[in-house]
DSSP file (Angstrom, degrees, kcal/mol; ACC not computed):
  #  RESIDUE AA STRUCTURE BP1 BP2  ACC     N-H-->O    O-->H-N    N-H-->O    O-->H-N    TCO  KAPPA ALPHA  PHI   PSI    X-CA   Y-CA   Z-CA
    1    1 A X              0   0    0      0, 0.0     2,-0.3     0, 0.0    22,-0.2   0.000 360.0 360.0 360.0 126.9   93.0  -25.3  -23.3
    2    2 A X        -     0   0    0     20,-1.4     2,-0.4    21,-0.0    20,-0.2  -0.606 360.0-157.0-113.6-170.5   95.8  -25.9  -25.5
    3    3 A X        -     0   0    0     -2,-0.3     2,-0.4    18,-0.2    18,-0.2  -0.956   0.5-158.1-156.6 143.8   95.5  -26.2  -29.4
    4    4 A X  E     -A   20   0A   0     16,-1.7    16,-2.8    -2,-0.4     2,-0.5  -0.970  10.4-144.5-122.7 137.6   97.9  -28.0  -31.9
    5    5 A X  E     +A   19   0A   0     -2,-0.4    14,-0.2    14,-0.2    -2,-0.0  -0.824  17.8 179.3-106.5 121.6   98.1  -27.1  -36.1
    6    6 A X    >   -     0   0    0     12,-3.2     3,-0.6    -2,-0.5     2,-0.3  -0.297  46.7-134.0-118.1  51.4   98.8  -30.5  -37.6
    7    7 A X  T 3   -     0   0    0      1,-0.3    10,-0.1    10,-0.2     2,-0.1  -0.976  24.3 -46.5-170.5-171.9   98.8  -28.9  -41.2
    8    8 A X  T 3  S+     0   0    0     -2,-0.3    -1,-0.3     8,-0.1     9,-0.2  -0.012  71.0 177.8-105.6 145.8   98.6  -28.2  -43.5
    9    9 A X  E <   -C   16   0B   0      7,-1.4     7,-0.6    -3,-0.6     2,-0.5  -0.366  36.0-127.5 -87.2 157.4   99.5  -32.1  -44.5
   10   10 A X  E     +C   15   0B   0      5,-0.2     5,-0.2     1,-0.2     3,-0.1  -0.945  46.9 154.3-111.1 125.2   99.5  -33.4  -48.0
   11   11 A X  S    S-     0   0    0      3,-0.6     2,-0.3    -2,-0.5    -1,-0.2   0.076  80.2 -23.2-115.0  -3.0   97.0  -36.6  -47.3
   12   12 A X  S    S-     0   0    0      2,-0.7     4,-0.0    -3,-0.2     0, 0.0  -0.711 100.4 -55.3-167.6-147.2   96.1  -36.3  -51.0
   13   13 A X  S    S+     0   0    0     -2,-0.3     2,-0.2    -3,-0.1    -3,-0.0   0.531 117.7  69.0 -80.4 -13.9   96.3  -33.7  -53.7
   14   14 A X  S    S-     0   0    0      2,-0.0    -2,-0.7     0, 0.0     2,-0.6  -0.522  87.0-128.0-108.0 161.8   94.3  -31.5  -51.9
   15   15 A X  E     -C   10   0B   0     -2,-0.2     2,-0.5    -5,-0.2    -5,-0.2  -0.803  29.6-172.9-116.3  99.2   95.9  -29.9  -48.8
   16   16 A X  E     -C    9   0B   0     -2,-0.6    -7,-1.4    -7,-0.6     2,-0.3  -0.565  16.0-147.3-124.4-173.3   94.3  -29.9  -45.8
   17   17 A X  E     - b   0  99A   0     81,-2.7    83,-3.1    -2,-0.5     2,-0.3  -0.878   6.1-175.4-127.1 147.6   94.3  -28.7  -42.0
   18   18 A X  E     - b   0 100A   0     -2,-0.3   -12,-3.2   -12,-0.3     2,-0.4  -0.905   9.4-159.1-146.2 163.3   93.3  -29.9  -39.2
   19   19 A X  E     -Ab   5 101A   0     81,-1.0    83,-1.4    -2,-0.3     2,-0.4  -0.998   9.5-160.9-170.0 109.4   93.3  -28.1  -35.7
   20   20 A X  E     -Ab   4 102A   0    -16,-2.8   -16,-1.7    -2,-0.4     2,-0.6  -0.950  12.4-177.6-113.4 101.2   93.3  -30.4  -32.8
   21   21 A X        -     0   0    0     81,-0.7     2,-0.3    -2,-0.4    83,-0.2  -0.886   6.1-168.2 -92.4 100.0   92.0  -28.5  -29.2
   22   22 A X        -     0   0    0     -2,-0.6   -20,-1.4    81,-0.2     2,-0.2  -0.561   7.2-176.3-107.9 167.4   91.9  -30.3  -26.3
   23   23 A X  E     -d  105   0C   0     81,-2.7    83,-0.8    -2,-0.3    85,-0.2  -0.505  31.1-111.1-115.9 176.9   90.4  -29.4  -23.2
   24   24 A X  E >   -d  106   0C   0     -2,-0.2     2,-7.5    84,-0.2     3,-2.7  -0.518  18.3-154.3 -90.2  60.2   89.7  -30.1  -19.8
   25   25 A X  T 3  S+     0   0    0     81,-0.6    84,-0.1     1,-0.4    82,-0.1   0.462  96.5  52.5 -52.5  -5.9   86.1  -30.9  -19.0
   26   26 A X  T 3  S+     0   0    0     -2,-7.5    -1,-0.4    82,-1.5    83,-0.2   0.583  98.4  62.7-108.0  -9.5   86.5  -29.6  -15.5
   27   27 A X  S <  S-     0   0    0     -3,-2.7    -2,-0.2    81,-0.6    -1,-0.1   0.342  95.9-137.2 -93.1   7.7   87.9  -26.3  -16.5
   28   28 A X        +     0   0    0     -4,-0.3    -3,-0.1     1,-0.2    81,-0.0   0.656  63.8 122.6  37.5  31.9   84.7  -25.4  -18.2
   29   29 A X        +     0   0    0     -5,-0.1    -1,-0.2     2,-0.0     3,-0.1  -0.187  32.9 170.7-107.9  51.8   86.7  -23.7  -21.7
   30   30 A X        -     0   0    0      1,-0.1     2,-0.1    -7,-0.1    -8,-0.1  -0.245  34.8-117.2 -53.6 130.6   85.3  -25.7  -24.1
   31   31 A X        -     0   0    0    -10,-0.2     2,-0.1     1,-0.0    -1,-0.1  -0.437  31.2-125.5 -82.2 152.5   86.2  -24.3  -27.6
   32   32 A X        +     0   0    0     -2,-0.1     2,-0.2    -3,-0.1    -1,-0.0  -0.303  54.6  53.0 -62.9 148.1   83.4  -23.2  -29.7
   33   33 A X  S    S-     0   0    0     -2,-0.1     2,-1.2     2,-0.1    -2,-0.0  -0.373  87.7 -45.3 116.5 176.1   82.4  -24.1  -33.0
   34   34 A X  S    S+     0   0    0     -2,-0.2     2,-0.3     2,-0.0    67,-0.3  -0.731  75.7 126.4 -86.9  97.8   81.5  -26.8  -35.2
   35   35 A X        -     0   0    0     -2,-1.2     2,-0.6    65,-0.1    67,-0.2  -0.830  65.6 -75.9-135.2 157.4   84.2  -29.8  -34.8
   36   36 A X        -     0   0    0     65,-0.4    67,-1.8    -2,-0.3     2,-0.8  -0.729  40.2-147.7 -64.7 114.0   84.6  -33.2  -34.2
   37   37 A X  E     -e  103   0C   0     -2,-0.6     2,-0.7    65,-0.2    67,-0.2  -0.781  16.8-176.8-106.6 104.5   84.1  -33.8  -30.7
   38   38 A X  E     -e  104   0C   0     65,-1.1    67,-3.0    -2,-0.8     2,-1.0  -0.870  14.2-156.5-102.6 111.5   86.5  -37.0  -29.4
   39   39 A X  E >   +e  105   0C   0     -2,-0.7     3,-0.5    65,-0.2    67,-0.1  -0.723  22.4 169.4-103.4 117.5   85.7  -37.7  -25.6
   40   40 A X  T 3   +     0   0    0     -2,-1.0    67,-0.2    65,-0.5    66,-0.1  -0.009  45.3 111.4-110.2  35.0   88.6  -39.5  -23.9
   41   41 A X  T 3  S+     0   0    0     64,-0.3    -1,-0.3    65,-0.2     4,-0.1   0.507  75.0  66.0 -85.2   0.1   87.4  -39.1  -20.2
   42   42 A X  S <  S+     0   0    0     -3,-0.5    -1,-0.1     2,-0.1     3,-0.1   0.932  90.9 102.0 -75.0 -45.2   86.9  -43.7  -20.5
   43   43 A X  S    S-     0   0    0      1,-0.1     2,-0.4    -4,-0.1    27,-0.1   0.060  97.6 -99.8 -10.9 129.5   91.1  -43.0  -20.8
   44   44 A X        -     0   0    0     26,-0.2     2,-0.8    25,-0.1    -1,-0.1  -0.611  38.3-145.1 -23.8 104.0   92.9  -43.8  -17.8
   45   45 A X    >   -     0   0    0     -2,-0.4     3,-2.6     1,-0.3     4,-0.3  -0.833   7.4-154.0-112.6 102.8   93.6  -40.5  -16.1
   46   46 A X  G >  S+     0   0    0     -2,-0.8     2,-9.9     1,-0.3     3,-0.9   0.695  90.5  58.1 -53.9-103.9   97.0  -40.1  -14.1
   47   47 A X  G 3  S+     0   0    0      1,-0.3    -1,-0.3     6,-0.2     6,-0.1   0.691 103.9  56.8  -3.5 -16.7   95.6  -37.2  -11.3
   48   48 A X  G <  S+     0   0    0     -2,-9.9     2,-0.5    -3,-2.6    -1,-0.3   0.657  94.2  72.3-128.1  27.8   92.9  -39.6  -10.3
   49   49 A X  S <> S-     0   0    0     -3,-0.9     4,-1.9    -4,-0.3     3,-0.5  -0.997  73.0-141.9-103.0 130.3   95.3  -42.9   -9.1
   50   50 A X  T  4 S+     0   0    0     -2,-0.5     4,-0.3     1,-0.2    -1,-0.1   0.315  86.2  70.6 -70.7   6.1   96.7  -42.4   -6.6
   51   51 A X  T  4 S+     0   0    0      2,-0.1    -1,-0.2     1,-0.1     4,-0.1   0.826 116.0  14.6  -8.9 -99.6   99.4  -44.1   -7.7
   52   52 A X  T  > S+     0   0    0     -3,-0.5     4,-2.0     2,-0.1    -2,-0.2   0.242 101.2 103.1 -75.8 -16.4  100.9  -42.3  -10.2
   53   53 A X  H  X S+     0   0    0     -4,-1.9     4,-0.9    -7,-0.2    -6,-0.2   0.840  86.2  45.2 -63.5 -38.1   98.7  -38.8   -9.1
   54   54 A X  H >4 S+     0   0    0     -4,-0.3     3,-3.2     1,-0.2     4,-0.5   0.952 116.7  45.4 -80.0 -75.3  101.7  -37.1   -7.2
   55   55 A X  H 34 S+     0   0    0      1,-0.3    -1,-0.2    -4,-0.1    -2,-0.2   0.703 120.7  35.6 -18.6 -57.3  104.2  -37.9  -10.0
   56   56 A X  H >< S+     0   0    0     -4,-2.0     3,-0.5     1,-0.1    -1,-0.3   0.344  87.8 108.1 -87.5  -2.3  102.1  -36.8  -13.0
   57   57 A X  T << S+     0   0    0     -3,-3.2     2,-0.5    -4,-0.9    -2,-0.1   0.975  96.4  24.1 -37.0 -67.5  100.2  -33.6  -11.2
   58   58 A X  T 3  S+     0   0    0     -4,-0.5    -1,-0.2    -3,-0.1     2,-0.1   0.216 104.7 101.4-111.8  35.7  101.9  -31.1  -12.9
   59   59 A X    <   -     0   0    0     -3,-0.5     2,-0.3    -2,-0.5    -3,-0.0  -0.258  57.9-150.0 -92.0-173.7  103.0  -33.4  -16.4
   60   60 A X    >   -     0   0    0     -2,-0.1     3,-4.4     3,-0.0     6,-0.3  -0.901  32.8 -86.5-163.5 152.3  100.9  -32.8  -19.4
   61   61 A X  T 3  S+     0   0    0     -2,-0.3    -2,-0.0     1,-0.3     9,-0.0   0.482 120.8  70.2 -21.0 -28.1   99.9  -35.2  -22.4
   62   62 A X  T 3  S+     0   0    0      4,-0.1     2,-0.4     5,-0.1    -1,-0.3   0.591  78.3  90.2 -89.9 -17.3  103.2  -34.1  -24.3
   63   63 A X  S X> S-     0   0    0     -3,-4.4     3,-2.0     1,-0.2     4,-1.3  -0.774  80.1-132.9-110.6 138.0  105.6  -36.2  -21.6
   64   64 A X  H >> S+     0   0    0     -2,-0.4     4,-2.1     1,-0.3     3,-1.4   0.794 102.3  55.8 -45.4 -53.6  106.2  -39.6  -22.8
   65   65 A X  H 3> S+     0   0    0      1,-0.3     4,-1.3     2,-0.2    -1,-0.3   0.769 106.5  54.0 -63.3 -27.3  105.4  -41.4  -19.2
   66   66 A X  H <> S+     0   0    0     -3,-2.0     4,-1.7    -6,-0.3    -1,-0.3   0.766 111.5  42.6 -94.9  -8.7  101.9  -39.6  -19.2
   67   67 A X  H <X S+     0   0    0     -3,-1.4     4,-3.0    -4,-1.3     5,-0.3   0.880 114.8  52.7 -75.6 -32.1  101.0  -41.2  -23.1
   68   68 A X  H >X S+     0   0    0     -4,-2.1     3,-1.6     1,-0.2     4,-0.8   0.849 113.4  48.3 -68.1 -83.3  102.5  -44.9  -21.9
   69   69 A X  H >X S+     0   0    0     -4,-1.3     3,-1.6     1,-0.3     4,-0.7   0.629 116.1  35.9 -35.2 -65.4  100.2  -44.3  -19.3
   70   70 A X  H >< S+     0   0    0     -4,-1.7     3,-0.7     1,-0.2    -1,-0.3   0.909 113.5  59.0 -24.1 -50.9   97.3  -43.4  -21.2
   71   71 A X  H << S+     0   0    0     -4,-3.0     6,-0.3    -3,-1.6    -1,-0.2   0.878  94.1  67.4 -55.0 -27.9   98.0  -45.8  -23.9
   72   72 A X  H <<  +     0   0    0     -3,-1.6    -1,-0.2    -4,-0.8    -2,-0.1   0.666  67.1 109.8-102.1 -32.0   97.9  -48.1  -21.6
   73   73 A X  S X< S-     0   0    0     -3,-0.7     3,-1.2    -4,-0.7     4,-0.3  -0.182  79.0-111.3 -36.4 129.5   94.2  -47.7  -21.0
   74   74 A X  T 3  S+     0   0    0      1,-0.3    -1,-0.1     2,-0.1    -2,-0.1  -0.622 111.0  25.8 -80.6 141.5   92.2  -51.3  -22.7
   75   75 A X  T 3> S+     0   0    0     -2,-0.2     4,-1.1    -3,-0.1    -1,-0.3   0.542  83.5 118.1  88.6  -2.7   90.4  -50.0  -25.4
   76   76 A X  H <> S+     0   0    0     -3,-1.2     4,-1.2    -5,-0.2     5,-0.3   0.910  77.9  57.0 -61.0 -57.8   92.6  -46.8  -26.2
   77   77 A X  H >> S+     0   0    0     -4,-0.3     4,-2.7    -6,-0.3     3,-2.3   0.726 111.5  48.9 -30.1 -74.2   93.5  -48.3  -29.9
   78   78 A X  H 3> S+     0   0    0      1,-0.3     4,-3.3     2,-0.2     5,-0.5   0.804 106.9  48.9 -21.3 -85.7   89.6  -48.3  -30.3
   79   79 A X  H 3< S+     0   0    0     -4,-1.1    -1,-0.3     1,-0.2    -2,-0.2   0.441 119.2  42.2 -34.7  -9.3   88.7  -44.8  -29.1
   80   80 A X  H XX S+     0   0    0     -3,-2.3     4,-2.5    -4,-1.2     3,-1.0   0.751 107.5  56.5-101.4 -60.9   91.4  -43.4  -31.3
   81   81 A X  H 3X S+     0   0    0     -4,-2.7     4,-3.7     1,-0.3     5,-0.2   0.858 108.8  47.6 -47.4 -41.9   90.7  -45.4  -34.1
   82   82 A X  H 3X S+     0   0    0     -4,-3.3     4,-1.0    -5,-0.3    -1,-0.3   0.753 107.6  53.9 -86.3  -3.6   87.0  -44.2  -34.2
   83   83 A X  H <> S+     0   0    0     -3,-1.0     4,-2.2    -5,-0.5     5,-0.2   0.894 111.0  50.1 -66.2 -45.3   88.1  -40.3  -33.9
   84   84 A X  H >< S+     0   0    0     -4,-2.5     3,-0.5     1,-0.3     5,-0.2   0.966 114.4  45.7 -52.0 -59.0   90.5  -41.2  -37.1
   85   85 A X  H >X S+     0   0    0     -4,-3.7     3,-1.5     1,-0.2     4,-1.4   0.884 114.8  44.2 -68.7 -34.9   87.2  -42.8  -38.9
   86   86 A X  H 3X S+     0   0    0     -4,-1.0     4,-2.3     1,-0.3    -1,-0.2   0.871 112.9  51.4 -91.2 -18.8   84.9  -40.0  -38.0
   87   87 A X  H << S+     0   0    0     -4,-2.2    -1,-0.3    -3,-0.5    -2,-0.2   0.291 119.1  40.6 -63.4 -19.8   87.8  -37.3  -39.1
   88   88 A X  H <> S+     0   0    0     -3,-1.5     4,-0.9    -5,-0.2    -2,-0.2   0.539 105.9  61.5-107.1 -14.1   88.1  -39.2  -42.5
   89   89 A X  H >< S+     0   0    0     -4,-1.4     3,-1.9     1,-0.3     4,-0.5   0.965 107.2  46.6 -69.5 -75.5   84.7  -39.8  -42.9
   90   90 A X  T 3< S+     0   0    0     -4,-2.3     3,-0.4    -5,-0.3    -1,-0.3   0.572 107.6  47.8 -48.2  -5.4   84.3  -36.1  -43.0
   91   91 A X  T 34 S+     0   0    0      1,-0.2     6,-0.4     5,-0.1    -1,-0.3   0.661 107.5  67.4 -93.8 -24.9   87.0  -34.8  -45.4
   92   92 A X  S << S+     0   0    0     -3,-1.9     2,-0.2    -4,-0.9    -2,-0.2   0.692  83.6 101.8 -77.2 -23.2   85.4  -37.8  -47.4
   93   93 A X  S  > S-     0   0    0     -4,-0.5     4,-0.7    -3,-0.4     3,-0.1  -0.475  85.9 -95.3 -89.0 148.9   81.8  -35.7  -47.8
   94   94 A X  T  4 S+     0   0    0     -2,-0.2    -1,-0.1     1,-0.2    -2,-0.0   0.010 104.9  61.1 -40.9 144.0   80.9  -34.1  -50.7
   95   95 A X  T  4 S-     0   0    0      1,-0.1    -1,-0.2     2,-0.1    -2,-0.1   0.594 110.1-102.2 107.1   3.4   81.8  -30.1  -50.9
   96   96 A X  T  4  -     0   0    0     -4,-0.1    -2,-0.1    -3,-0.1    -4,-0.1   0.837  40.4-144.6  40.7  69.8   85.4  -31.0  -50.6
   97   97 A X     <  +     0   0    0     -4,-0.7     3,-0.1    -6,-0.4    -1,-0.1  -0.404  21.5 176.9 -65.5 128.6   86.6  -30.2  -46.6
   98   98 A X        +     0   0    0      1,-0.1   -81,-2.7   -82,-0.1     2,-0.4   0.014  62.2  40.2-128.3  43.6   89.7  -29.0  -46.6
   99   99 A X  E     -b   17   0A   0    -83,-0.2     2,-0.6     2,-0.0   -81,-0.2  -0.880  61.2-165.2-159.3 130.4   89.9  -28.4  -42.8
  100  100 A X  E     -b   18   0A   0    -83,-3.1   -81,-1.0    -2,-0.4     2,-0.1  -0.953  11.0-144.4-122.8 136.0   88.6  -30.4  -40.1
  101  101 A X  E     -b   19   0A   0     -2,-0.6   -65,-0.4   -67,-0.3   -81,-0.2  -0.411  18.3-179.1 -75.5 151.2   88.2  -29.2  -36.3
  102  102 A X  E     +b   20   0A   0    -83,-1.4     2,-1.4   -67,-0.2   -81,-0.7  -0.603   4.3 173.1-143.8  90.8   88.9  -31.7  -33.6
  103  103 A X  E     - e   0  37C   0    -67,-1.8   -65,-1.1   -83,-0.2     2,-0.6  -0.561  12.0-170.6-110.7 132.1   88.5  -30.7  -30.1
  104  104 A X  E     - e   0  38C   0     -2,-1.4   -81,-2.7   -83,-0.2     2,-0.4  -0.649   8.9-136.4-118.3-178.6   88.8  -33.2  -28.0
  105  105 A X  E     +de  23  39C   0    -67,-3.0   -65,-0.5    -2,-0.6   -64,-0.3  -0.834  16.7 175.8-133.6  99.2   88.1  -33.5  -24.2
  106  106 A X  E     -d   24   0C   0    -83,-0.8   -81,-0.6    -2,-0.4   -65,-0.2   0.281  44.3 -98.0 -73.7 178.3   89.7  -35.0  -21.0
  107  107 A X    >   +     0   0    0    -67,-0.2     3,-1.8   -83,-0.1   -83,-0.1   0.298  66.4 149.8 -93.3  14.9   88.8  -34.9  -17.4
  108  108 A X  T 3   +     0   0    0      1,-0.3   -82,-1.5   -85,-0.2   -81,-0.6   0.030  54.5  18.5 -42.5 127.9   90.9  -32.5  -16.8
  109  109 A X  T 3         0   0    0    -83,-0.2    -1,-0.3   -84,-0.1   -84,-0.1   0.520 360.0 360.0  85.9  -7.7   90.2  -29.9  -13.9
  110  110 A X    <         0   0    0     -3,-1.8    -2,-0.1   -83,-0.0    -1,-0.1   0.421 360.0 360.0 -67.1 360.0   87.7  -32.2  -12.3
């Protein structure tokens, strides 16, 4: 499991943080809590073409040739775009959020 702090970011007047975990769904450490749950196993997943699998075994989401791959995926723009809306949506409800969870979840470990 790794976790990234993307704040806190000035998106307005208010400051808030958001605290992005992603996972593997085949490593069974899914983080706990109440969060935004983004599931990106429809993504294009190097380790299972066999293609690309030997090259990109032991790469991780961070190296530029495994996002062009990803990216690359029909539909990624979509599946991102509606994690973004459901992550604004919430900062957007009454009670003033000023932190949002996001953990999102690969096939990772399968």
């Amino acid at each position: 499991m790794s976790q990234t702090r993307l704040g806190p970011r000035r998106l307005s007047p208010d400051l808030i943080e958001t605290v992005i975990v992603s996972y593997g769904d085949g490593h069974h450490d899914a983080p706990r809590g109440d969060a935004l749950r983004i599931d990106t196993r429809p993504l294009r997943n190097p380790p299972s073409d066999p293609v690309v699998r030997e090259r990109m075994l032991h790469a991780t989401g961070l190296d530029p040739h495994v996002q062009a791959y990803v990216r690359a995926t029909p539909g990624f723009e979509r599946i991102v775009q509606r994690g973004l809306d459901h992550a604004l949506a919430l900062l957007a409800l009454p009670g003033r959020r000023f932190r949002v969870d996001i953990h999102v979840t690969c096939g990772g470990g399968l």
